[in-house]
C-alpha positions as a Markdown table, in Angstrom:
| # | Residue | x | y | z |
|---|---|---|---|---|
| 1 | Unk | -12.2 | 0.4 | 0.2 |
| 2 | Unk | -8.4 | 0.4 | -0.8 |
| 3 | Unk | -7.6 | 3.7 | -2.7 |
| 4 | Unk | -4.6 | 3.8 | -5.4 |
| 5 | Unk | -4.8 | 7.3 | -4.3 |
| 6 | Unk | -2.0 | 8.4 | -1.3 |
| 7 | Unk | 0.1 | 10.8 | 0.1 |
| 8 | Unk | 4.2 | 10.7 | -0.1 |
| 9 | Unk | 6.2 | 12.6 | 2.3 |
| 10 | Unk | 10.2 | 13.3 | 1.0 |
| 11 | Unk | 12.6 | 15.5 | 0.0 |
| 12 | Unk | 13.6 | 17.4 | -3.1 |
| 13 | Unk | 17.2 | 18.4 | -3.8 |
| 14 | Unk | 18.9 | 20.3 | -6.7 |
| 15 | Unk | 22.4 | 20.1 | -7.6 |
| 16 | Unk | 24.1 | 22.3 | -10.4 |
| 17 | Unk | 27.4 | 21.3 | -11.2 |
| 18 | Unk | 29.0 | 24.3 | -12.7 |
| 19 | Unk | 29.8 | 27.2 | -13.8 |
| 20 | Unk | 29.0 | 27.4 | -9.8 |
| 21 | Unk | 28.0 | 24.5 | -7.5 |
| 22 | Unk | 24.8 | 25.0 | -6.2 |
| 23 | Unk | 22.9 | 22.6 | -4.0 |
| 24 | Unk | 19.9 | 22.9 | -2.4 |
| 25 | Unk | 17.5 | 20.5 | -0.4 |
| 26 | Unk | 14.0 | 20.9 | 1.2 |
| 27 | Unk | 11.0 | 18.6 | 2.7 |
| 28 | Unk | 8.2 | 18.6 | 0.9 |
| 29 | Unk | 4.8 | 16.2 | 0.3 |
| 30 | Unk | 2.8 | 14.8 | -2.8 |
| 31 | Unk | -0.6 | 13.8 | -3.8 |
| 32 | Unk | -0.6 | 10.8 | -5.8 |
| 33 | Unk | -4.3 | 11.2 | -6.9 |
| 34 | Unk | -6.0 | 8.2 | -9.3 |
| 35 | Unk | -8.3 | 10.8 | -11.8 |
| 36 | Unk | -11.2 | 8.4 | -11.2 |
| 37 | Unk | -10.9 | 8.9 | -6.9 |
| 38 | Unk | -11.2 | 12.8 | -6.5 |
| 39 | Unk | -14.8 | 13.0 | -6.5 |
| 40 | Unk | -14.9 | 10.3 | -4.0 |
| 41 | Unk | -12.5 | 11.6 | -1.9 |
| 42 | Unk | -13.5 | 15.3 | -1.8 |
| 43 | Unk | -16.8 | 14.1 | -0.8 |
| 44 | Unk | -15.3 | 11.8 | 2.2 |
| 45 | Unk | -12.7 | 14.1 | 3.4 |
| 46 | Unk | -13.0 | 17.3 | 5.8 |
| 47 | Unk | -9.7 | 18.7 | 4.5 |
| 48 | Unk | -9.8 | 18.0 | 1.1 |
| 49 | Unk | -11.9 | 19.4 | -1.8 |
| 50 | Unk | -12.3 | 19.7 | -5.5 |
| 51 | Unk | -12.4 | 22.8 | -7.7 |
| 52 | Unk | -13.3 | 24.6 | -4.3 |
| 53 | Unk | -11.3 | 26.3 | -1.0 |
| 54 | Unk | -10.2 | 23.8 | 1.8 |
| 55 | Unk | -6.9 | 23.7 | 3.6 |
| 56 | Unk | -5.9 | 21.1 | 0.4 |
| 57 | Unk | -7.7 | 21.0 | -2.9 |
| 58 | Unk | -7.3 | 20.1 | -6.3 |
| 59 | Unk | -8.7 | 21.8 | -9.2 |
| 60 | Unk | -8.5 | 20.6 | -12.4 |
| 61 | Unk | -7.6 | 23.9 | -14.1 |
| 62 | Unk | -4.2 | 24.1 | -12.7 |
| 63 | Unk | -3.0 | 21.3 | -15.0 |
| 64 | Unk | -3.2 | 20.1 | -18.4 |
| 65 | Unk | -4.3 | 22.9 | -21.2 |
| 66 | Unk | -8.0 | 23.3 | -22.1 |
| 67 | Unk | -9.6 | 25.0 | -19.1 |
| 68 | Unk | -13.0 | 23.6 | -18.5 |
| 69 | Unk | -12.8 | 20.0 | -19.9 |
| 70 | Unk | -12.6 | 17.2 | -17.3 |
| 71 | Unk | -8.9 | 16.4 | -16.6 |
| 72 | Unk | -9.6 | 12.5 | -17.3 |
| 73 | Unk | -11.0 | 13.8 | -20.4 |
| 74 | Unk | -8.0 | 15.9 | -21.8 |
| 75 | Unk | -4.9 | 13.5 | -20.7 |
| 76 | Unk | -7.4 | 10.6 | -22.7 |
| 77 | Unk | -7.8 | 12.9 | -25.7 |
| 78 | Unk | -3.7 | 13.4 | -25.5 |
| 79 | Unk | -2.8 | 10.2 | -25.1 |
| 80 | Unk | -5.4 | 9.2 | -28.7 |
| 81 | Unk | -3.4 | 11.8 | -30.4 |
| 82 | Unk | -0.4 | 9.6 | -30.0 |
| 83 | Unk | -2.0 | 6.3 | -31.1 |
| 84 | Unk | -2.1 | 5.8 | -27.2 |
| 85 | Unk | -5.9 | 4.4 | -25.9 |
| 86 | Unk | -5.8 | 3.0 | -22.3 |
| 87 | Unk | -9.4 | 1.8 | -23.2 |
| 88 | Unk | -10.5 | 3.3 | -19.3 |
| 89 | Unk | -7.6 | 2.1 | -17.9 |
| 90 | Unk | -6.0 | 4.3 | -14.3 |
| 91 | Unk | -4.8 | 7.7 | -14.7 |
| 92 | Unk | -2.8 | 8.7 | -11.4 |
| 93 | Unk | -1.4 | 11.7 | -10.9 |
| 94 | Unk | 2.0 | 12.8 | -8.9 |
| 95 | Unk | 1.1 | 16.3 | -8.0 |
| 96 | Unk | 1.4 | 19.0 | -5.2 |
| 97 | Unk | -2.1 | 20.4 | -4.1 |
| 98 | Unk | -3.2 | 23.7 | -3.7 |
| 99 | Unk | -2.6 | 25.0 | 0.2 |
| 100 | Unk | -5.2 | 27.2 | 1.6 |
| 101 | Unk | -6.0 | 27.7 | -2.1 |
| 102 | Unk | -2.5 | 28.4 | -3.4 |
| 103 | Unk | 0.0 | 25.9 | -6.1 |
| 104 | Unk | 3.1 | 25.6 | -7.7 |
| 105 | Unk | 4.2 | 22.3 | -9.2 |
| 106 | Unk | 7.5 | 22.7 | -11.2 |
| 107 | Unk | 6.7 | 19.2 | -12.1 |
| 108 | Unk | 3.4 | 17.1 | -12.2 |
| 109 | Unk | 3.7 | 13.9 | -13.5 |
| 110 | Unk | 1.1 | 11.1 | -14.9 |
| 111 | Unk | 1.2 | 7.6 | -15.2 |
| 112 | Unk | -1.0 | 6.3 | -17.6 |
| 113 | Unk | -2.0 | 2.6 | -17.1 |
| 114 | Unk | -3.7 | 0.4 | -19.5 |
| 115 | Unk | -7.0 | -1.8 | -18.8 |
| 116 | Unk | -4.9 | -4.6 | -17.6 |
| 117 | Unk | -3.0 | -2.3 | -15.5 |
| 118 | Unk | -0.1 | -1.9 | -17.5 |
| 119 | Unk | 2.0 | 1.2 | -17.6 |
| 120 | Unk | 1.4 | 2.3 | -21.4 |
| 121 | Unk | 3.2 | 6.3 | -21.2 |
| 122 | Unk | 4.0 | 9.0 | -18.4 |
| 123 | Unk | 3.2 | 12.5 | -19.1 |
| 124 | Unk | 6.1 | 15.0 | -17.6 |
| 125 | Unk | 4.0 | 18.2 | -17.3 |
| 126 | Unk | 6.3 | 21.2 | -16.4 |
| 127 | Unk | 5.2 | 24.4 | -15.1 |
| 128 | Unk | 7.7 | 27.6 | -15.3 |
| 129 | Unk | 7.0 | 31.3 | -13.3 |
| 130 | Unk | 5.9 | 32.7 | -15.9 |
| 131 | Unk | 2.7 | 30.7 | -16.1 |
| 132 | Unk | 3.6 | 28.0 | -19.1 |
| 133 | Unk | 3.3 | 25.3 | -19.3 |
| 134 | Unk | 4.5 | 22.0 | -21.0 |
| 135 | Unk | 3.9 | 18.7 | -21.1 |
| 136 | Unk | 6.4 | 15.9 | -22.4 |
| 137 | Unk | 4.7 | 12.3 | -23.3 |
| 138 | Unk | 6.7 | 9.2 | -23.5 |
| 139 | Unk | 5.4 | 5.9 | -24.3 |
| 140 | Unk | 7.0 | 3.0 | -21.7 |
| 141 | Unk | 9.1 | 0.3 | -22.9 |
| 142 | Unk | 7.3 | -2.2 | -21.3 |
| 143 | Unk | 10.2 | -4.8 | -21.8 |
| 144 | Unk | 12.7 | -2.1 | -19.8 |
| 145 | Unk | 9.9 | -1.3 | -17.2 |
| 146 | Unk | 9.5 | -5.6 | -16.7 |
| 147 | Unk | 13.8 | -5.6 | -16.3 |
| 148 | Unk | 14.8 | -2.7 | -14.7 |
| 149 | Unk | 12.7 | -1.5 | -11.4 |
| 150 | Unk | 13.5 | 2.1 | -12.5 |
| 151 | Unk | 11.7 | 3.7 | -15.3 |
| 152 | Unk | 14.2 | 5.7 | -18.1 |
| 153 | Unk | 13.1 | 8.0 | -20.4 |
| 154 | Unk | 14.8 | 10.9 | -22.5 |
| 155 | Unk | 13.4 | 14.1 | -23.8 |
| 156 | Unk | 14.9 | 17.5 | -25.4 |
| 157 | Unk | 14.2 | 20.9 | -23.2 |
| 158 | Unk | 11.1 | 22.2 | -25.4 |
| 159 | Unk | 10.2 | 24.9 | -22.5 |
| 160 | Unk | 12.1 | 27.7 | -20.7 |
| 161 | Unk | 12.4 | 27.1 | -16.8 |
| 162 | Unk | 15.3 | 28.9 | -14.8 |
| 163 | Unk | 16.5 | 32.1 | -16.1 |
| 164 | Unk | 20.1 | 30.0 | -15.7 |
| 165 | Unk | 19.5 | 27.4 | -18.1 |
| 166 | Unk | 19.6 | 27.5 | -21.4 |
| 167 | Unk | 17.4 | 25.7 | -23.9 |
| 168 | Unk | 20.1 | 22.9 | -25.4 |
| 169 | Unk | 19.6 | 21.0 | -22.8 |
| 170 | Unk | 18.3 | 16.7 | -23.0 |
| 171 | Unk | 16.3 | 15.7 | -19.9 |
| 172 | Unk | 17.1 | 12.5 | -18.9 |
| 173 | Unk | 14.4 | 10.9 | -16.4 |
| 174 | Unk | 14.4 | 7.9 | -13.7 |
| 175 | Unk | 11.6 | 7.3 | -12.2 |
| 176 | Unk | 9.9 | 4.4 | -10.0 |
| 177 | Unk | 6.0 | 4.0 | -10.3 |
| 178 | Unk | 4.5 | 4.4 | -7.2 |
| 179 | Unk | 4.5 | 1.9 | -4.6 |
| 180 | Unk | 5.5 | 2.3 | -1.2 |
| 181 | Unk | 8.2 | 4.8 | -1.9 |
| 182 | Unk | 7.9 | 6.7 | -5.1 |
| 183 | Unk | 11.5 | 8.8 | -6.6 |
| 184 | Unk | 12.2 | 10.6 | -10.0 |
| 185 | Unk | 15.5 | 12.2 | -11.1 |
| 186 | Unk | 15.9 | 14.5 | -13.5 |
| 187 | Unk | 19.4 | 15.0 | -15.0 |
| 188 | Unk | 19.8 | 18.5 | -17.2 |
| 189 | Unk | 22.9 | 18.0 | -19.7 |
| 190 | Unk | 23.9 | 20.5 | -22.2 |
| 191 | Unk | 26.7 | 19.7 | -25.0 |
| 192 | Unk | 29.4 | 19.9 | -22.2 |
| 193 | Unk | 27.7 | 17.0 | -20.4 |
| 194 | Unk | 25.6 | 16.8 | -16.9 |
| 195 | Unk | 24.9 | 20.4 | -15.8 |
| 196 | Unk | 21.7 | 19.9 | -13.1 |
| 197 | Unk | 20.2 | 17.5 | -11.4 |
| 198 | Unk | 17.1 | 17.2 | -9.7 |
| 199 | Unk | 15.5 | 14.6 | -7.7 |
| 200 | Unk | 12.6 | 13.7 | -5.4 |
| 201 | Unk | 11.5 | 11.0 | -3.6 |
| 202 | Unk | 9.0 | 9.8 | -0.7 |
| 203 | Unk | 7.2 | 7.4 | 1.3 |
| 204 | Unk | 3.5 | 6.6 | 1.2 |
| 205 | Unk | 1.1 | 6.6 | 3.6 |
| 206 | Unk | -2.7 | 6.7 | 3.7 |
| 207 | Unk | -5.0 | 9.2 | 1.9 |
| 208 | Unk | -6.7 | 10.6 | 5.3 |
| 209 | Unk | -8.0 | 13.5 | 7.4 |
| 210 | Unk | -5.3 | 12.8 | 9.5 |
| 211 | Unk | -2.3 | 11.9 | 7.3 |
| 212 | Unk | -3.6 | 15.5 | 5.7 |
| 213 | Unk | -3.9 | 17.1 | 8.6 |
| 214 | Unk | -0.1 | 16.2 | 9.6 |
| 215 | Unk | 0.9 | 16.9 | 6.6 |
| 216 | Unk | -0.2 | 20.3 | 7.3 |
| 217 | Unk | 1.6 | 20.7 | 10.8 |
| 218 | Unk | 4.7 | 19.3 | 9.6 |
| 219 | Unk | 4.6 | 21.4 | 6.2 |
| 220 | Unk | 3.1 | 24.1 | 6.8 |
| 221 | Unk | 2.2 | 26.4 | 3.9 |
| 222 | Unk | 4.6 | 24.4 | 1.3 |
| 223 | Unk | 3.2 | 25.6 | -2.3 |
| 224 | Unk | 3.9 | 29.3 | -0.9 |
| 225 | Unk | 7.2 | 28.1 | 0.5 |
| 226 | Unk | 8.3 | 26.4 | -2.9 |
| 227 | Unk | 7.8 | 29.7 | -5.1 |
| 228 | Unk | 10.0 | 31.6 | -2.3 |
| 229 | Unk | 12.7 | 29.1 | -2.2 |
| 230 | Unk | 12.6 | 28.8 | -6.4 |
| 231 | Unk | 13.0 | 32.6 | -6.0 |
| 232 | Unk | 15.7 | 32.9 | -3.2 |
| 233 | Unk | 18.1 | 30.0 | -4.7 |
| 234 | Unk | 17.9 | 32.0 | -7.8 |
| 235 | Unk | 19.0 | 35.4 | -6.1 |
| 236 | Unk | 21.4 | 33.2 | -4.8 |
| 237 | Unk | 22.9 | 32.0 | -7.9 |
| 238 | Unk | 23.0 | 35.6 | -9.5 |
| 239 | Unk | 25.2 | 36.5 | -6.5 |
| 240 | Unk | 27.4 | 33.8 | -7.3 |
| 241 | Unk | 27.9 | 35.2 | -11.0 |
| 242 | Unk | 26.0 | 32.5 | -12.8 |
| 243 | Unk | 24.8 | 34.2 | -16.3 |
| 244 | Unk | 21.3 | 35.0 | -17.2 |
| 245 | Unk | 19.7 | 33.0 | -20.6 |
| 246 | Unk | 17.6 | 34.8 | -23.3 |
| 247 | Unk | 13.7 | 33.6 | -22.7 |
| 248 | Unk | 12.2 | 32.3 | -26.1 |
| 249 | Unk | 8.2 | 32.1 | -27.0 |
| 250 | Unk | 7.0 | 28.9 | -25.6 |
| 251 | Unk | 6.1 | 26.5 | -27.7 |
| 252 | Unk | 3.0 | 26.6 | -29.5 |
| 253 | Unk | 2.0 | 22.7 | -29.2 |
| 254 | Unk | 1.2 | 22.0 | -25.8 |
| 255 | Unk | 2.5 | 18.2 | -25.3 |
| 256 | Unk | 5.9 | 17.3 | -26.6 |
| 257 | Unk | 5.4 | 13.3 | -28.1 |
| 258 | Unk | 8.8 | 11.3 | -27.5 |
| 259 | Unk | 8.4 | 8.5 | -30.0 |
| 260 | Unk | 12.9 | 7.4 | -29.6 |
| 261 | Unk | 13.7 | 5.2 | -27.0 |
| 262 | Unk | 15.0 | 6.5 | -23.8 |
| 263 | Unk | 18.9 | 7.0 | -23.5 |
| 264 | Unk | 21.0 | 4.7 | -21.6 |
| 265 | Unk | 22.3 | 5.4 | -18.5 |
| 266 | Unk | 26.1 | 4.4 | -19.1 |
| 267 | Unk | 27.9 | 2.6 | -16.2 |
| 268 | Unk | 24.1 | 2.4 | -13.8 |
């Protein structure tokens, strides 16, 4: 049986551009996981499980925002509320797993497909430290996706992230569908132009006890690694004398709708 479901293998790197340059870049690894596949593959896999411990598992209470509905079931009711029905078309989603029973995902990201197949919207669904979380839904120009390879959308910062950011900020995102190598850029700019950027990308390979299993040995303990480094880089900027931003309430509507076309990327 061929799975949409893999695993991507990559890098993530962060570049801020001023008051201070900072850059940082580590290895990391994603689940690409098609909602319909998880049962399947927690019940074929040794190192894989859902809703319970394993050395990876996914649960679907660590995404989305109504604790107890099936995942599937929530991104589907989402989607409605924007005049968006796939009609039981694929939901696949770009996520890190828990390790040994432990996730962080700054960024999880769906890409909602129509019956035919078609990309119809991509959910942005962005976690902070202090256990919020956002989601930002985008309908896909499907005339851009069929001319350009890469994916741009546009959204305005609706959630606080890094105690260094402030919240006039417009996200600008490029991403590529999954395929054989999967990427997505985020650039942060603020009213004095391009401020962060943030990018990831990686290369597929099979969904397997044994791709997992070297995942494992070559990453070892990555979610817990990723809330140390998040943690470490921003010591690291407070040395460097980058100022602290006020933290406002959250917003009280889960998903951000993007309705305007995204921005475009002068001179790409």
């Amino acid at each position: 049986m061929t799975l949409a479901s893999g695993l991507y293998t990559g890098s993530v790197t962060h570049v801020r551009a001023r008051p201070r340059h900072h850059r940082l870049a580590y290895r990391a690894f994603w689940f690409l996981l098609d909602l319909d596949e998880i049962d399947s593959l927690s019940k074929s896999l040794r190192f894989f499980s859902r809703d319970r411990f394993n050395l990876f598992s996914f649960h679907d209470a660590d995404h989305a925002h109504a604790p107890g509905v099936p995942l599937r079931r929530q991104i589907e009711t989402t989607l409605r509320d924007a005049g968006i029905d796939l009609h039981g078309g694929a939901i696949r989603l770009l996520c890190m797993p828990r390790v040994l029973g432990y996730v962080f995902n700054p960024i999880s990201v769906y890409f909602c497909h129509d019956a035919g197949g078609e990309l119809s919207a991509i959910i942005y669904e962005v976690t902070n430290t202090f256990s919020q979380r956002h989601s930002y839904l985008i309908p896909v120009d499907r005339d851009e996706a069929v001319r350009r390879r890469t994916i741009r959308q546009s959204a305005r910062k609706m959630l606080y992230v890094s105690p260094f950011v402030g919240m006039d900020i417009t996200y600008d995102f490029r991403v590529m569908e999954p395929a054989e190598v999967v990427s997505l850029t985020i650039r942060g700019s603020d009213p004095e132009g391009l401020l962060i950027t943030a990018s990831m990308i990686g290369v597929r390979s099979e969904f397997s006890d044994r791709a997992l299993l070297r995942a494992a040995l070559t990453h070892p303990f990555l979610t817990i690694k990723v809330i140390g480094a998040i943690h470490w880089e921003a010591l690291k900027l407070w040395i460097k004398g980058v100022k602290l931003t006020h933290r406002p309430a959250p917003p009280r509507a889960p998903v951000t709708l993007v309705t305007s076309k995204a921005v475009p990327d002068v001179g790409a």
